[in-house]
PyMOL Python script that loads the backbone (N, CA, C, O; Angstrom):
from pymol import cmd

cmd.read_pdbstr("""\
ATOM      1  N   UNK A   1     -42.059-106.559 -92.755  1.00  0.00           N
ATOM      2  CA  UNK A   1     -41.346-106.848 -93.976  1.00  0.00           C
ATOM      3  C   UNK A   1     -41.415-105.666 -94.939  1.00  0.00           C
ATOM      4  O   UNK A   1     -40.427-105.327 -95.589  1.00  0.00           O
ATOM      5  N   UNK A   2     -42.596-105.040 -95.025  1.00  0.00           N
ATOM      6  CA  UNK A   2     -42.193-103.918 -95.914  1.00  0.00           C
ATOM      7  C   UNK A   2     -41.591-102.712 -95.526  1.00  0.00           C
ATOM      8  O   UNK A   2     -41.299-101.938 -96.438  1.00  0.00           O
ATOM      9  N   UNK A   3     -41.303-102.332 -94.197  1.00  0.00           N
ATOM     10  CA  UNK A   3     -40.550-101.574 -93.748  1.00  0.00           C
ATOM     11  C   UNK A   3     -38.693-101.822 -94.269  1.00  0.00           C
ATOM     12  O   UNK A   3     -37.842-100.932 -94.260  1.00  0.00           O
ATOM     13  N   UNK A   4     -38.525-102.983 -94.597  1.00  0.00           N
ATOM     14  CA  UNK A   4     -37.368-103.153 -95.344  1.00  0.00           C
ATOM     15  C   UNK A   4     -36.937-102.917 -96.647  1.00  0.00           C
ATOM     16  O   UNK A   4     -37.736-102.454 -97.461  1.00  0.00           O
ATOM     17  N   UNK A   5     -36.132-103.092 -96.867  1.00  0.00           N
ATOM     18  CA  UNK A   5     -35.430-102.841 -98.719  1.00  0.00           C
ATOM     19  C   UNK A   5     -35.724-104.421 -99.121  1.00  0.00           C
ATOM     20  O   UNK A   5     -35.502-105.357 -98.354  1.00  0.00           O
ATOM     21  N   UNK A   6     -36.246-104.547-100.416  1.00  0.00           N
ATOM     22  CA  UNK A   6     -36.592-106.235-100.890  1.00  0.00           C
ATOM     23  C   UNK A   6     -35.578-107.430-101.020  1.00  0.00           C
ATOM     24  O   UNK A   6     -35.921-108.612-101.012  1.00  0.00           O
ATOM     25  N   UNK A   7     -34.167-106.933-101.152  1.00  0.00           N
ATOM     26  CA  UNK A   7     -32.981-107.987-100.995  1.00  0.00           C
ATOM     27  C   UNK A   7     -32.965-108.289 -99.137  1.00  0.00           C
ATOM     28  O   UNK A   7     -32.455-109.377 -98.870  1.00  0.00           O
ATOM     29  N   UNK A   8     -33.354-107.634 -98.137  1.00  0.00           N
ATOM     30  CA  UNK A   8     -33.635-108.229 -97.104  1.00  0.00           C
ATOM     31  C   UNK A   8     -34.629-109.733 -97.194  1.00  0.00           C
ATOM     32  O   UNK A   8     -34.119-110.729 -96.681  1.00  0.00           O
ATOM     33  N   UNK A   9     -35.527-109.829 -97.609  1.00  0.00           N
ATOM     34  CA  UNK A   9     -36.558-110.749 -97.456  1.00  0.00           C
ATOM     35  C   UNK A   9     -36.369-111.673 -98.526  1.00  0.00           C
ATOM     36  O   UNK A   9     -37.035-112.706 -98.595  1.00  0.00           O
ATOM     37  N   UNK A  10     -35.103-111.221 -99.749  1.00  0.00           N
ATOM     38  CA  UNK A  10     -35.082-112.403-101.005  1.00  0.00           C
ATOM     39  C   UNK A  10     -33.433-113.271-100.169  1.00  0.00           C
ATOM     40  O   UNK A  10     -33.038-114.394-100.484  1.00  0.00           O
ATOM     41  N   UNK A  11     -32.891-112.534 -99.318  1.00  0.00           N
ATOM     42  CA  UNK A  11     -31.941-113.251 -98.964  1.00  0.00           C
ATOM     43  C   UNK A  11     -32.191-114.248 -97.633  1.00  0.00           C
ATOM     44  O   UNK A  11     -31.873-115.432 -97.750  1.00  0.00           O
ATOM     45  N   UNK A  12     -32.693-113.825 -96.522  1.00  0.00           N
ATOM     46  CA  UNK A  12     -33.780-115.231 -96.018  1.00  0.00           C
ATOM     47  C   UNK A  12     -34.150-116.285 -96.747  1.00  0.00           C
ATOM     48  O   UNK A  12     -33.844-117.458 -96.535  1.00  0.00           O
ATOM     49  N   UNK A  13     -35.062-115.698 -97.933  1.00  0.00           N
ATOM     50  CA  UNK A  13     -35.741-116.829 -98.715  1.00  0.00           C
ATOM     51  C   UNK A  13     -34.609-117.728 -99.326  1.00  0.00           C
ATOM     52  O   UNK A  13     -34.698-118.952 -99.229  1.00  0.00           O
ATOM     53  N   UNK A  14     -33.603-117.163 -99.922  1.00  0.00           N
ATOM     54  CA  UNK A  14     -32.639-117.828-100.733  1.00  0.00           C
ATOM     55  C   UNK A  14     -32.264-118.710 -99.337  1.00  0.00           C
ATOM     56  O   UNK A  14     -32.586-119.895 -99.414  1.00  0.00           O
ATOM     57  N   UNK A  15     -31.692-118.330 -98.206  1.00  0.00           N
ATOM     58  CA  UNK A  15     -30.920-119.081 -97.174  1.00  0.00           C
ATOM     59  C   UNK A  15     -31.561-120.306 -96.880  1.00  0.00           C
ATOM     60  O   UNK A  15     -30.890-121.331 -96.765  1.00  0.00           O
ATOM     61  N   UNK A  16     -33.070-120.310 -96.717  1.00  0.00           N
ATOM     62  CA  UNK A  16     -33.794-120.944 -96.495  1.00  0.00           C
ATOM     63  C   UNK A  16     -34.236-122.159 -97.525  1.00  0.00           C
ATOM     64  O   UNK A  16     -34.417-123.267 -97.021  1.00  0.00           O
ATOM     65  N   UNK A  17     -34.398-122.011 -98.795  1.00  0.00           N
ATOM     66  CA  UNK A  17     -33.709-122.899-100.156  1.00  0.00           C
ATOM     67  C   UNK A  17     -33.390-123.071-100.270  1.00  0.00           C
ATOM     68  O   UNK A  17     -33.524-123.912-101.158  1.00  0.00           O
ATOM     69  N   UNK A  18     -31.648-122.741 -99.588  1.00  0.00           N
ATOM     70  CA  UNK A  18     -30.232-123.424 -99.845  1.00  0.00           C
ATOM     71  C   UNK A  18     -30.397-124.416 -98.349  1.00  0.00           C
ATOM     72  O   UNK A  18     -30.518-125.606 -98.636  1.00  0.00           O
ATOM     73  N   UNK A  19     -30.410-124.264 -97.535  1.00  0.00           N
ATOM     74  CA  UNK A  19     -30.512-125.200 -96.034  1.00  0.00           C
ATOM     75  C   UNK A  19     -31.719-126.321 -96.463  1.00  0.00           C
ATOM     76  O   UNK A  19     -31.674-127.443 -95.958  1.00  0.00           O
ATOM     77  N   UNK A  20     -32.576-126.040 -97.221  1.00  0.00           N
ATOM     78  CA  UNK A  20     -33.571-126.777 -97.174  1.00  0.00           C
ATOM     79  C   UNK A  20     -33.089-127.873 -98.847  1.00  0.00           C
ATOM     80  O   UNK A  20     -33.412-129.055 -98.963  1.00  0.00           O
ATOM     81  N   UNK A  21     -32.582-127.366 -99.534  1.00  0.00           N
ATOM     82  CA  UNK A  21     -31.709-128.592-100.794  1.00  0.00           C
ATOM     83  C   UNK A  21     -31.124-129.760-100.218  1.00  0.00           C
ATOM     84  O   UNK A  21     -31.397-130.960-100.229  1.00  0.00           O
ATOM     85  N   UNK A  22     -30.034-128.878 -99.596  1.00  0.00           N
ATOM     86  CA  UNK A  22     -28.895-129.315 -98.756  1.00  0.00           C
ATOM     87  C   UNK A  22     -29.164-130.345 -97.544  1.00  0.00           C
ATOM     88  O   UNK A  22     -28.259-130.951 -96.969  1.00  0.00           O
ATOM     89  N   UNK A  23     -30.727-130.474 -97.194  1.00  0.00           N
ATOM     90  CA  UNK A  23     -31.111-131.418 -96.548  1.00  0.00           C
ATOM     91  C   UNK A  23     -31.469-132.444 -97.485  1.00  0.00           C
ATOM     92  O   UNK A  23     -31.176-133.616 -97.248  1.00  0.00           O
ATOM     93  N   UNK A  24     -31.959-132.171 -98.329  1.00  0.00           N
ATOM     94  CA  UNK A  24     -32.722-132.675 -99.140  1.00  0.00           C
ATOM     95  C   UNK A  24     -31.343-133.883 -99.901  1.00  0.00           C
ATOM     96  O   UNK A  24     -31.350-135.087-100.154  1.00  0.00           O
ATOM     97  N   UNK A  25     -30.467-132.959-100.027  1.00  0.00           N
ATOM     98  CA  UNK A  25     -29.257-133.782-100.518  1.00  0.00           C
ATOM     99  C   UNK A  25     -29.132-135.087 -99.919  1.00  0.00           C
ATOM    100  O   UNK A  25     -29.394-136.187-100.405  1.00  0.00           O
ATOM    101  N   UNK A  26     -28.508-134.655 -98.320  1.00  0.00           N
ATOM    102  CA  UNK A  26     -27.969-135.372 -97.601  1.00  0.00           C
ATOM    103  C   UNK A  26     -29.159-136.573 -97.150  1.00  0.00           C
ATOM    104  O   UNK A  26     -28.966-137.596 -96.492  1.00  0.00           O
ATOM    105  N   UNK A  27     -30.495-136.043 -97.772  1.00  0.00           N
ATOM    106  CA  UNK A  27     -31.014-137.289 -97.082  1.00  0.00           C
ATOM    107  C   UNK A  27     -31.326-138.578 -98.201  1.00  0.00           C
ATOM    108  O   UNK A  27     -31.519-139.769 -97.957  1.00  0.00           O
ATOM    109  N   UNK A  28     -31.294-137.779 -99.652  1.00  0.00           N
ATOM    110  CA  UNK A  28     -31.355-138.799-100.978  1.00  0.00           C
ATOM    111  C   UNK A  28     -30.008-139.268-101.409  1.00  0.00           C
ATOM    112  O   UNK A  28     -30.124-140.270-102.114  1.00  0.00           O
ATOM    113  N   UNK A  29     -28.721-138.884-101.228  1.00  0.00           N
ATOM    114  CA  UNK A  29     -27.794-139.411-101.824  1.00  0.00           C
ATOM    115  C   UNK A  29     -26.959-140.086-100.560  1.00  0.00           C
ATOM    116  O   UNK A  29     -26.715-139.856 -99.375  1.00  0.00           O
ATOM    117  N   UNK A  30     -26.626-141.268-101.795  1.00  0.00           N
ATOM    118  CA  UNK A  30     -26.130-142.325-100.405  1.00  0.00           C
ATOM    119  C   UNK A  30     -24.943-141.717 -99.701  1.00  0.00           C
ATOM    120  O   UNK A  30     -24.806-141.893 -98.490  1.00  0.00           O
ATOM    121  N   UNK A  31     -23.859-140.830-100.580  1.00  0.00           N
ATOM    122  CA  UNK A  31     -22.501-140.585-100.305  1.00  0.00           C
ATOM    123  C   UNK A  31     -22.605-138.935-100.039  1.00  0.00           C
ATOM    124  O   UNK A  31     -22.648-138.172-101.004  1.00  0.00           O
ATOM    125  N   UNK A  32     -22.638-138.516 -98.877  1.00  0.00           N
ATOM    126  CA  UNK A  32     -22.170-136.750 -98.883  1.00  0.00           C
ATOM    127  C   UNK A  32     -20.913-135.979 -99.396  1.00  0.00           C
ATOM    128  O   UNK A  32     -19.757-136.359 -99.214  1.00  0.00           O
ATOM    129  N   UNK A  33     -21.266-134.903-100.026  1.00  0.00           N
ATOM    130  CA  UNK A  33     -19.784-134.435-100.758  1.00  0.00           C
ATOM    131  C   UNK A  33     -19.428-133.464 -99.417  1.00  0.00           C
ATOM    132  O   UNK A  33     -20.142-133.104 -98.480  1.00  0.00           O
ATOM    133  N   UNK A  34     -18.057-133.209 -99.727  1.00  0.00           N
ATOM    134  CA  UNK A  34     -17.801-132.083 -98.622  1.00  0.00           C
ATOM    135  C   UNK A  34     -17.911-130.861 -99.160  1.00  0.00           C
ATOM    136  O   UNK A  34     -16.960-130.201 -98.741  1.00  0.00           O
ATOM    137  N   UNK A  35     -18.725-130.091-100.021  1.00  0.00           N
ATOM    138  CA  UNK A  35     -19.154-129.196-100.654  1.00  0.00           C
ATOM    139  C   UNK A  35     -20.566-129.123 -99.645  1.00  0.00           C
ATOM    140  O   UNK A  35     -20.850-128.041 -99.131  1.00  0.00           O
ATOM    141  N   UNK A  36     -21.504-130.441 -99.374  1.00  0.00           N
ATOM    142  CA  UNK A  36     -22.438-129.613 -98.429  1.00  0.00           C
ATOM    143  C   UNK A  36     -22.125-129.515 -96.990  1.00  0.00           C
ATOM    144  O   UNK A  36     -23.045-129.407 -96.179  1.00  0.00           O
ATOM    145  N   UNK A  37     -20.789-129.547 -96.584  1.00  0.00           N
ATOM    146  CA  UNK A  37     -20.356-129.266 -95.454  1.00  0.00           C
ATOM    147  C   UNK A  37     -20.349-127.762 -95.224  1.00  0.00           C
ATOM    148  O   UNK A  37     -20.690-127.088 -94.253  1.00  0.00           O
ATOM    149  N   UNK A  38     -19.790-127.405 -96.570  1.00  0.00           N
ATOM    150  CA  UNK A  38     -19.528-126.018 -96.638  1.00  0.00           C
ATOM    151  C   UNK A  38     -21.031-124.813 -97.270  1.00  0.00           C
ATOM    152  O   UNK A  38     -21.313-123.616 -97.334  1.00  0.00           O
ATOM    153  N   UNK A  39     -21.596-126.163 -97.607  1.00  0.00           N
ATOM    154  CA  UNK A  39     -23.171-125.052 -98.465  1.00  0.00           C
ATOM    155  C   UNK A  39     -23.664-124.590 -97.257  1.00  0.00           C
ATOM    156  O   UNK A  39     -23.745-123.452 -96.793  1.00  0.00           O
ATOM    157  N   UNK A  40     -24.048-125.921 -96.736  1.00  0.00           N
ATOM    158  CA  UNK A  40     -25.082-125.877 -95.267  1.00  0.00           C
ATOM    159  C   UNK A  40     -24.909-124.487 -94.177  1.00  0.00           C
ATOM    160  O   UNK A  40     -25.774-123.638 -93.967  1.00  0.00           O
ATOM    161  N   UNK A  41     -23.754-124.540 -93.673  1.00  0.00           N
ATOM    162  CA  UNK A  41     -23.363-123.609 -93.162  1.00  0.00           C
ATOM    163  C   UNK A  41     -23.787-122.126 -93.833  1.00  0.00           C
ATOM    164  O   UNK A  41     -24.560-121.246 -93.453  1.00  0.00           O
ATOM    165  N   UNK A  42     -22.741-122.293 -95.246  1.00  0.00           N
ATOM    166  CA  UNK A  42     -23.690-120.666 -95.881  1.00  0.00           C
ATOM    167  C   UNK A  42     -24.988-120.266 -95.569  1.00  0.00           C
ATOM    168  O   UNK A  42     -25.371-119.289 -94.925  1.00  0.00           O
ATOM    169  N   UNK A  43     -25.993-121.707 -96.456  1.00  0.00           N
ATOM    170  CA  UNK A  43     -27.347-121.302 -96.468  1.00  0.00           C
ATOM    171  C   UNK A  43     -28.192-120.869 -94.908  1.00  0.00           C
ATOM    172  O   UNK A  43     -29.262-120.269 -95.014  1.00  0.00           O
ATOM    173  N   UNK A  44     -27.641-121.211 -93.463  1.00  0.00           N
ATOM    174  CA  UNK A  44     -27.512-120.869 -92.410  1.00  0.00           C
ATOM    175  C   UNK A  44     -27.451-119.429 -92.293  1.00  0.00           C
ATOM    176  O   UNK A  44     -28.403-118.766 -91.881  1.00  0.00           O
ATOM    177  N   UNK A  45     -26.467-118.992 -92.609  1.00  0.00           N
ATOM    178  CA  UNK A  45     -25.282-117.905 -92.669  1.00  0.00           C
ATOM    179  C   UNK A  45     -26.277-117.058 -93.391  1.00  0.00           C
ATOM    180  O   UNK A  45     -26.395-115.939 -92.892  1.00  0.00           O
ATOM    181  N   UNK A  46     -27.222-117.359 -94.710  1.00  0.00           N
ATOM    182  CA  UNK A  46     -27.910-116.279 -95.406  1.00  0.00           C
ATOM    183  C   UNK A  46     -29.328-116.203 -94.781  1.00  0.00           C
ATOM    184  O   UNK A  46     -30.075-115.253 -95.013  1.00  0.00           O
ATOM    185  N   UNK A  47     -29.660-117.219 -93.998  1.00  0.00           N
ATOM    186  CA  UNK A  47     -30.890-117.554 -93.447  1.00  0.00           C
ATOM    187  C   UNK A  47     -30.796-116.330 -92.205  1.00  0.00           C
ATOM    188  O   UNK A  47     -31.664-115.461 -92.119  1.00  0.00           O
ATOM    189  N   UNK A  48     -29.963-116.380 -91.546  1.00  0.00           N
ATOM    190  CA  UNK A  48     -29.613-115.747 -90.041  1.00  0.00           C
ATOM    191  C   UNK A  48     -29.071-114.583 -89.944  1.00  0.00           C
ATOM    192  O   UNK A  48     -29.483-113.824 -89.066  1.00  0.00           O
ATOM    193  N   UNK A  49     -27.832-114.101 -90.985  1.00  0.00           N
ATOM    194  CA  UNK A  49     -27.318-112.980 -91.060  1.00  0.00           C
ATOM    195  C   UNK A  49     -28.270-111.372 -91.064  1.00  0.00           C
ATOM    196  O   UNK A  49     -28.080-110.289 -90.512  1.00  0.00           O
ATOM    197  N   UNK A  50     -29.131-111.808 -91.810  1.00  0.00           N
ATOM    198  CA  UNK A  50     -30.469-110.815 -92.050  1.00  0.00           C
ATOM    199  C   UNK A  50     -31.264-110.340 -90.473  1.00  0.00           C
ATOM    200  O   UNK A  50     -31.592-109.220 -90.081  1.00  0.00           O
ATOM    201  N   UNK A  51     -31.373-111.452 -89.926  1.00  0.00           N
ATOM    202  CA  UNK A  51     -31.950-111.206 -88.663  1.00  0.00           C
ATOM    203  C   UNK A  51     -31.594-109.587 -87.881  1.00  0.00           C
ATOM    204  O   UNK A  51     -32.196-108.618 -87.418  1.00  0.00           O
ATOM    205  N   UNK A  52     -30.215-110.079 -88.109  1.00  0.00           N
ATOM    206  CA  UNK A  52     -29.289-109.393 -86.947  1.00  0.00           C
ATOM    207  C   UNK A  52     -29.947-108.040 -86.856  1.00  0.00           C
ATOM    208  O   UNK A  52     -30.634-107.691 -87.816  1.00  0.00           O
ATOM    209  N   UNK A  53     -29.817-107.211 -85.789  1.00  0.00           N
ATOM    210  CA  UNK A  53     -30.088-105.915 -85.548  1.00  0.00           C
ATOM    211  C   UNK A  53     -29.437-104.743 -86.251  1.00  0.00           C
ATOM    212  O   UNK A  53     -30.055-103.741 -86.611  1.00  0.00           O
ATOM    213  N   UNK A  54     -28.342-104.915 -86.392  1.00  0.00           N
ATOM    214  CA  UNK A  54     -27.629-104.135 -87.802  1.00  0.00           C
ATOM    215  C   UNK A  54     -28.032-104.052 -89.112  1.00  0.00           C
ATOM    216  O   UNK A  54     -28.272-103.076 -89.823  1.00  0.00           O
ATOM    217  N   UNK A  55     -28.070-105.345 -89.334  1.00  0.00           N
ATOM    218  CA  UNK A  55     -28.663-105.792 -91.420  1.00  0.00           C
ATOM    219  C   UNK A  55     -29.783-105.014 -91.354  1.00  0.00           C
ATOM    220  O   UNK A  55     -29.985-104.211 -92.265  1.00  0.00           O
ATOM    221  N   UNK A  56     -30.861-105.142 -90.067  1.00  0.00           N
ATOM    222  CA  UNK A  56     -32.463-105.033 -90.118  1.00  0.00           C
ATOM    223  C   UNK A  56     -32.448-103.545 -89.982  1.00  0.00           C
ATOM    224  O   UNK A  56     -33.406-102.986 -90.517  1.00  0.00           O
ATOM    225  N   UNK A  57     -31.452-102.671 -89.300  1.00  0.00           N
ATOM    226  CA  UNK A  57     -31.443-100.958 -89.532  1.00  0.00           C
ATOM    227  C   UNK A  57     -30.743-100.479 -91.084  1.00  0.00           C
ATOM    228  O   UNK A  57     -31.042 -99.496 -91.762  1.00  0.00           O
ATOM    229  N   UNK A  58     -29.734-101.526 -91.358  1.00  0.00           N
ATOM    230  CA  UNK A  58     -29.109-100.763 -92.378  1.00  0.00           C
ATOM    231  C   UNK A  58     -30.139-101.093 -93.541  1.00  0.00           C
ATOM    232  O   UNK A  58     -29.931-100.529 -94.616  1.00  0.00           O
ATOM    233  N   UNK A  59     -30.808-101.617 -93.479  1.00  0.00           N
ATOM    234  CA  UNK A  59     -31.508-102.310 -94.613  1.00  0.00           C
ATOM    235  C   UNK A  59     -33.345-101.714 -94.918  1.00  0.00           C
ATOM    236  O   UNK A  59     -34.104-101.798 -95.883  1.00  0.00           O
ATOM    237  N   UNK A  60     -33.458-101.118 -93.513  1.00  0.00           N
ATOM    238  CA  UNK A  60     -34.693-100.223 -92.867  1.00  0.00           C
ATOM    239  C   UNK A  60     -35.032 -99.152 -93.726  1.00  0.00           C
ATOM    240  O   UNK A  60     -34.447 -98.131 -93.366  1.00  0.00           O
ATOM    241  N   UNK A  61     -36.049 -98.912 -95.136  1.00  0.00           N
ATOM    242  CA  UNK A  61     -36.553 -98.286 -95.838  1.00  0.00           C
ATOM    243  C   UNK A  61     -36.481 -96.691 -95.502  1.00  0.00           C
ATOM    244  O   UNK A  61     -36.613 -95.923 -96.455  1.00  0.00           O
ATOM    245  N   UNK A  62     -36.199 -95.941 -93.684  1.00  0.00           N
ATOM    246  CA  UNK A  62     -36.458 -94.949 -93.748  1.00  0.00           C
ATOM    247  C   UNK A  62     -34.970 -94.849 -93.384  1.00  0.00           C
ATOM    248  O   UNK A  62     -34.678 -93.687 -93.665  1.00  0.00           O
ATOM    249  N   UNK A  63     -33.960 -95.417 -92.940  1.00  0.00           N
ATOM    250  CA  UNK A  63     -32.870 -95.213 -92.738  1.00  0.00           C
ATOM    251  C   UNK A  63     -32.106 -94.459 -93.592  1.00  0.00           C
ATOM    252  O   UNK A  63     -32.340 -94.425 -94.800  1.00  0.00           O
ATOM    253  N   UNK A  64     -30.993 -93.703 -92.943  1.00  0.00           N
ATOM    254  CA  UNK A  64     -30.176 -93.326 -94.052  1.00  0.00           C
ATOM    255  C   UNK A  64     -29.434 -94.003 -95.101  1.00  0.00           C
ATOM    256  O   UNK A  64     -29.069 -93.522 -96.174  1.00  0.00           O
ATOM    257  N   UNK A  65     -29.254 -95.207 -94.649  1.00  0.00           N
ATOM    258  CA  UNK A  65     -28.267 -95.651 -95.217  1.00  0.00           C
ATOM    259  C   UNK A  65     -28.943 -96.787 -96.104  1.00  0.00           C
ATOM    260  O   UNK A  65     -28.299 -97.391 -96.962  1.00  0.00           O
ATOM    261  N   UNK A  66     -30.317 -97.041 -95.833  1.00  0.00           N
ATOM    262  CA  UNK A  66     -31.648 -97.856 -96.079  1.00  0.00           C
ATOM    263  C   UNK A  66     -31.871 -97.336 -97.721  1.00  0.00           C
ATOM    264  O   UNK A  66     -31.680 -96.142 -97.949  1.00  0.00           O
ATOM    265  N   UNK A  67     -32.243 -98.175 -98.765  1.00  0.00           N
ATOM    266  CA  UNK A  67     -32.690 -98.121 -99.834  1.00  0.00           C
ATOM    267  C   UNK A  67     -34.168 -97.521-100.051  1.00  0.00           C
ATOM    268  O   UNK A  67     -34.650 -97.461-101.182  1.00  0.00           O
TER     269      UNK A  67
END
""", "prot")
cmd.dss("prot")
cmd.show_as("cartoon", "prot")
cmd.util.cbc("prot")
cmd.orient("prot")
């Protein structure tokens, strides 16, 4: 983790807060909106995108293109 730039590891965290509400939603309110049809997926999307082998070089502290 510290080999990265710090918006790598705050955007996981955020993905992971948004997937984890968004459960939280769907499991306290009686009626689902179709807004967390579309969150869920994001917070996925910010959870996972980071992973990738690209994000994790471009984002790589000694990289060029790295912060």
């Amino acid at each position: 983790m510290a080999r990265h730039h710090w918006s790598w590891f705050a955007t996981i965290v955020i993905g992971v807060g948004q997937v984890v509400w968004i459960g939280l939603e769907l499991a306290y309110l009686p009626d689902p909106s179709s807004l967390q049809a579309v969150f869920g997926p994001v917070g996925l999307a910010l959870t996972l995108l980071p992973l990738t082998p690209s994000a994790r070089e471009y984002l790589r502290k000694d990289s060029p293109a790295g912060y």
